[in-house]
LUMZA-537182 format. One line per field, with one value per residue (C-alpha): x, y, z; chain; residue in one letter; residue number from 0. Coordinates in steps of 0.001 Angstrom, whole numbers. Layout:
N
u [X:...]
v [Y:...]
w [Z:...]
mol [A:...]
type [A:...]
seq [NUM:...]
//
This chain:
282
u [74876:76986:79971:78318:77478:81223:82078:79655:80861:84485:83835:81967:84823:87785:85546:85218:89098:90222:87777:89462:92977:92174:93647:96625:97748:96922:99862:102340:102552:101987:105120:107061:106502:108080:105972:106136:104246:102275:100945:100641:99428:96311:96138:95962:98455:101870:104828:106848:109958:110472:111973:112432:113807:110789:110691:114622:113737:109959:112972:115518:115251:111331:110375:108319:107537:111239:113321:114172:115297:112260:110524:113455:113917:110066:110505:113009:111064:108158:110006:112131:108167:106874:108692:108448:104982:103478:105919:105363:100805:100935:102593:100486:97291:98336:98894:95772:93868:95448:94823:90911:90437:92702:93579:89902:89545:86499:85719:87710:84992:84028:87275:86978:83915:85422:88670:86109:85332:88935:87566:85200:86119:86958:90605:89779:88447:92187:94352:94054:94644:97839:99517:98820:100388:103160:104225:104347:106775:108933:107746:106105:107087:109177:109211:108987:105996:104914:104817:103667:100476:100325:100542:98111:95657:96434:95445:92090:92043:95003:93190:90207:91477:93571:90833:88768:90573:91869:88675:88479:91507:90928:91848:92468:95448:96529:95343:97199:100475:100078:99568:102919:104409:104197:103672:102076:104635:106198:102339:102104:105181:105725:101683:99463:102165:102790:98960:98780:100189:97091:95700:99535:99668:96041:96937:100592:99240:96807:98519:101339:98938:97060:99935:101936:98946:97865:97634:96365:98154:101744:100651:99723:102224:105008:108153:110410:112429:110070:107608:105838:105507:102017:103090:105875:103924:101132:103803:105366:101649:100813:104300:103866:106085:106030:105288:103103:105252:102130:104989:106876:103463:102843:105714:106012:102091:103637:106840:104797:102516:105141:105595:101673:101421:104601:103203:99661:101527:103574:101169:97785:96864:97316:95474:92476:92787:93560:90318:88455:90138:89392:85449:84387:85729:83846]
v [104932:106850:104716:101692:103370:104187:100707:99473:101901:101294:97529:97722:99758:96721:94290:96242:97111:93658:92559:94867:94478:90191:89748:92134:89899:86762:88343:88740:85734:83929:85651:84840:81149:78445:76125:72999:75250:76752:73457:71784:74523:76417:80362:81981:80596:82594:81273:79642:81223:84354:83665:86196:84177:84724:88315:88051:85883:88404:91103:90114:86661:85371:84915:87427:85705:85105:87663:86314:89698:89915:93114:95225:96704:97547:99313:101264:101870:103201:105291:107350:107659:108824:111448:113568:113234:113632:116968:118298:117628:118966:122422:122992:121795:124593:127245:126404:126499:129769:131395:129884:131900:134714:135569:135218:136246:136043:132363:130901:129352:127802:126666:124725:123268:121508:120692:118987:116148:115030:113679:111569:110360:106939:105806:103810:106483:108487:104868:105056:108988:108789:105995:107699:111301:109940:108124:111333:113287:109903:109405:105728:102658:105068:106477:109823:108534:107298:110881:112777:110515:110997:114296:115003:112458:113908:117444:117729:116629:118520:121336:120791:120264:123432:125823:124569:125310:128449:130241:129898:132451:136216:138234:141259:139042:139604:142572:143875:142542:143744:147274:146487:145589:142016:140139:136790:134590:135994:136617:132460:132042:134082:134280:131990:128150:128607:129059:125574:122677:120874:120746:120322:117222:115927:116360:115095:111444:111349:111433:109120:106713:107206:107052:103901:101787:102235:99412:100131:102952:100686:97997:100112:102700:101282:99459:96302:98215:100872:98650:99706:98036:97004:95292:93388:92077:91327:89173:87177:86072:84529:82975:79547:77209:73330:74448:77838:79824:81373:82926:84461:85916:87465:88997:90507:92156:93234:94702:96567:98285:99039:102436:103730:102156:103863:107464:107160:105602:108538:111017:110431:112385:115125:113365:113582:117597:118349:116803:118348:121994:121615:120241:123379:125776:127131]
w [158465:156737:157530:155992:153013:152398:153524:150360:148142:148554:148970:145045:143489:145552:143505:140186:140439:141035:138188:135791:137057:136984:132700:133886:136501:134588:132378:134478:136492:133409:132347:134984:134737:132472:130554:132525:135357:132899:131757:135085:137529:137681:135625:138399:140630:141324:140387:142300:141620:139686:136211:133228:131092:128735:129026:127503:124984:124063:123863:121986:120379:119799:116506:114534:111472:109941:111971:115503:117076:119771:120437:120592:116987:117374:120772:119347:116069:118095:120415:117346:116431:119406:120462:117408:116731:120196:120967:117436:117374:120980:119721:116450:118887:121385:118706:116737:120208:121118:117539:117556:120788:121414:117940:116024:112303:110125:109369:112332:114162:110902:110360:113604:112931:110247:111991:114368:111403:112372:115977:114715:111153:110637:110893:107370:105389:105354:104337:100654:100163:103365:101537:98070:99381:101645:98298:96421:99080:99178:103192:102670:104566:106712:110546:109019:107342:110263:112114:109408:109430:112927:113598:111135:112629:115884:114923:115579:118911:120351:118650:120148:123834:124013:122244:124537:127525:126173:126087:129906:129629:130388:127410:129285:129751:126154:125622:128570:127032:123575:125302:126809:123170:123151:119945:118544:119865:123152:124528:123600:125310:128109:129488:127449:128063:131879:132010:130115:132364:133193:129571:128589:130399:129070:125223:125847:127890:125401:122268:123844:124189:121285:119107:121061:121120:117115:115039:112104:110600:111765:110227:106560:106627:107944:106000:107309:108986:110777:112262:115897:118833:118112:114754:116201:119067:116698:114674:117671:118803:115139:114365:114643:116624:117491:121095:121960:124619:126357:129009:126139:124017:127633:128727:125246:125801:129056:127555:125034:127744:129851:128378:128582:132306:133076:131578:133509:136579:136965:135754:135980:138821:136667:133961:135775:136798:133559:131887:135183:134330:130267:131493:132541:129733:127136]
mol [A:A:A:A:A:A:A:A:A:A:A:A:A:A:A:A:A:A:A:A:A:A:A:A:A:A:A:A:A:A:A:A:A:A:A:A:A:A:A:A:A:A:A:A:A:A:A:A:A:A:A:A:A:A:A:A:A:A:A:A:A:A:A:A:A:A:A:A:A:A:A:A:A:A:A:A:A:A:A:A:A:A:A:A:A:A:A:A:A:A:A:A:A:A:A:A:A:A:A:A:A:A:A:A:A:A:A:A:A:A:A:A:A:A:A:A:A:A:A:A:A:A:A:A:A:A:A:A:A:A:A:A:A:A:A:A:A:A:A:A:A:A:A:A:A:A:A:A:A:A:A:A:A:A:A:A:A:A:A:A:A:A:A:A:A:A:A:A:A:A:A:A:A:A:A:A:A:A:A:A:A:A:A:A:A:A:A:A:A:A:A:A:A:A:A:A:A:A:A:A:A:A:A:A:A:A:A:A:A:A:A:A:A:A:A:A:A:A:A:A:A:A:A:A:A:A:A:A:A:A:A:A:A:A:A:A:A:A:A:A:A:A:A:A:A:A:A:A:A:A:A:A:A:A:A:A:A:A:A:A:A:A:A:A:A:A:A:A:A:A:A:A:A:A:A:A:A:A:A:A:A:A]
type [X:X:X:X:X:X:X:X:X:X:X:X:X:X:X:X:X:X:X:X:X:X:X:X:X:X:X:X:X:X:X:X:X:X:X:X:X:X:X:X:X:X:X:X:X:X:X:X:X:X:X:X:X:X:X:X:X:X:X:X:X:X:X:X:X:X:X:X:X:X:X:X:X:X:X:X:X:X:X:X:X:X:X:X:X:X:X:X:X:X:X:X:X:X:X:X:X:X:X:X:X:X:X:X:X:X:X:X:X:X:X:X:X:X:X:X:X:X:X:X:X:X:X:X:X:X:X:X:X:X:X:X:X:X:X:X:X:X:X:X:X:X:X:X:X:X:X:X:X:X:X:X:X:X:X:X:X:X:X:X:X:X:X:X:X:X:X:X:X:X:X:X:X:X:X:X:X:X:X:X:X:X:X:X:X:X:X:X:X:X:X:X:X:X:X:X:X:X:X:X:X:X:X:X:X:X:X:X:X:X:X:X:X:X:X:X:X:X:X:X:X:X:X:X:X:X:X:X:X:X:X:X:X:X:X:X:X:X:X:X:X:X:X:X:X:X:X:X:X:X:X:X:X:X:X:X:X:X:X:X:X:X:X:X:X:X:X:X:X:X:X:X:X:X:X:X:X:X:X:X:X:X]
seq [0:1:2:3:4:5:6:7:8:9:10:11:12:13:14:15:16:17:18:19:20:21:22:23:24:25:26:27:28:29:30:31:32:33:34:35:36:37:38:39:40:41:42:43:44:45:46:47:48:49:50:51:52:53:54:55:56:57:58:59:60:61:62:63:64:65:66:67:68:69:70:71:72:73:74:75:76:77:78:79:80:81:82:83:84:85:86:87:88:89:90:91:92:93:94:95:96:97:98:99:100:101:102:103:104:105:106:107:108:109:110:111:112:113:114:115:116:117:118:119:120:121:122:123:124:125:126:127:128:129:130:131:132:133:134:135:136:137:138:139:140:141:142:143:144:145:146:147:148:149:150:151:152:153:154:155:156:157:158:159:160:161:162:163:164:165:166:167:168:169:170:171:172:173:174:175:176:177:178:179:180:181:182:183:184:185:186:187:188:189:190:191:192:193:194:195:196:197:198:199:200:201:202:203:204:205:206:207:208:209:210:211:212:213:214:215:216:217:218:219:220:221:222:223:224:225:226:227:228:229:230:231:232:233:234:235:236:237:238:239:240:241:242:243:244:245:246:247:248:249:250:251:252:253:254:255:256:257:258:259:260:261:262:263:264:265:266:267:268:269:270:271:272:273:274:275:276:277:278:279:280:281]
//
């Protein structure tokens, strides 16, 4: 019996998987076809021969809107974007997280109460007041204004993930090395960061994905030249042609998620142990 209920189990999750997984393929043999197969054969047959010649033309000669440079110039927009951001709201999330709980003054947990609004607010509500303050510092239509927006955006949840796992820590752990003369930032480094990897990993897959997959603020904040992924690929689906290249609007999708499967490909295991570890914290 309880064989068979494994069997059903495993047998509902196959079906559920390949139901999910179903759009993802569509894309990628779709990709790999040209349009006379397209047009003739069914959506969910596979090609019959592998061809990427429309994933070289979604990457560096499909037209978005007037400029026929593909997807690259975005790639490369997002990535001088992404790095920055996600390394530098991952470090001011662990130090706010480590100062909420190890290093508490009068008014802190009030101050994290309201760094909580930040989780939940409404993308929309910050546009008007971002665009009007990155103007004022001369960061608008930039990649620097592009960071600044999202680190800040980013804040509250980094924040919130490392306080939360930080409480779990012992403090005799720090107050054991500020007998020994250890200060503010050695404790952080030395005992509090190698103590960190599974909520490390967490904040760092989620803001990567966060940050590569946004729209909205790349479409608002962002100049000709510092356009994201997202924005490019948005472009090369509503530029208008004589013929629609469904295998070239695909292969661009799949170029642009290439980066987030890659990140929760190689690392999602610990994804998973991470939000398990942070679950039962505080």
């Amino acid at each position: 019996m309880k064989n068979v209920h494994r069997f059903i189990i495993f047998g509902l999750l196959g079906v559920f998987a390949l139901f999910f997984l179903l759009p993802f393929y569509v894309m990628l043999v779709t990709s790999l076809k040209d349009m006379s197969e397209i047009r003739g054969g069914s959506l969910l047959a596979l090609p019959a021969a592998l061809d990427f010649t429309a994933w070289g033309k979604a990457w560096s000669s499909a037209c978005t809107g007037t400029d026929c440079n593909g997807l690259k110039p975005y790639f490369w927009n997002s990535m001088a974007m992404i790095i920055p951001a996600v390394a530098v709201s991952t470090t001011l999330g662990a130090l706010n997280g480590y100062v909420l709980t190890k290093w508490r003054f009068k008014g802190s947990e009030l101050l994290f109460s309201f760094m909580l609004f930040g989780v939940f607010m409404p993308l929309q509500v910050v546009l008007l007041p971002m665009s009007q303050i990155l103007g004022w510092i001369g960061l608008s239509d930039s990649i620097w204004g592009l960071i600044t927006v999202h680190v800040l955006m980013g804040l509250a949840s980094t924040t919130l993930f490392f306080r939360n796992y930080y409480i779990g820590l012992p403090d005799e752990l720090i107050k054991a090395a500020m007998l020994d003369g250890a200060g503010f930032f050695r404790i952080f480094v030395r005992i509090v960061l190698p103590l960190s990897t599974p909520i490390l990993v967490v904040t760092l897959i989620w803001q990567f994905t966060n940050i590569w997959n946004d729209f909205l603020f790349g479409v608002v904040f962002s100049g000709a030249d510092s356009k994201p992924i997202t924005v490019g690929l948005n472009n090369l689906a509503n530029t208008s042609s004589s013929v629609k290249e469904y295998n070239v609007d695909m292969a661009a999708a799949m170029i642009a998620a290439l980066p987030t499967l890659f990140v929760y490909v190689v690392a999602g295991k610990y994804f998973v142990r991470g939000l398990t570890a942070g679950a039962v914290k505080g």
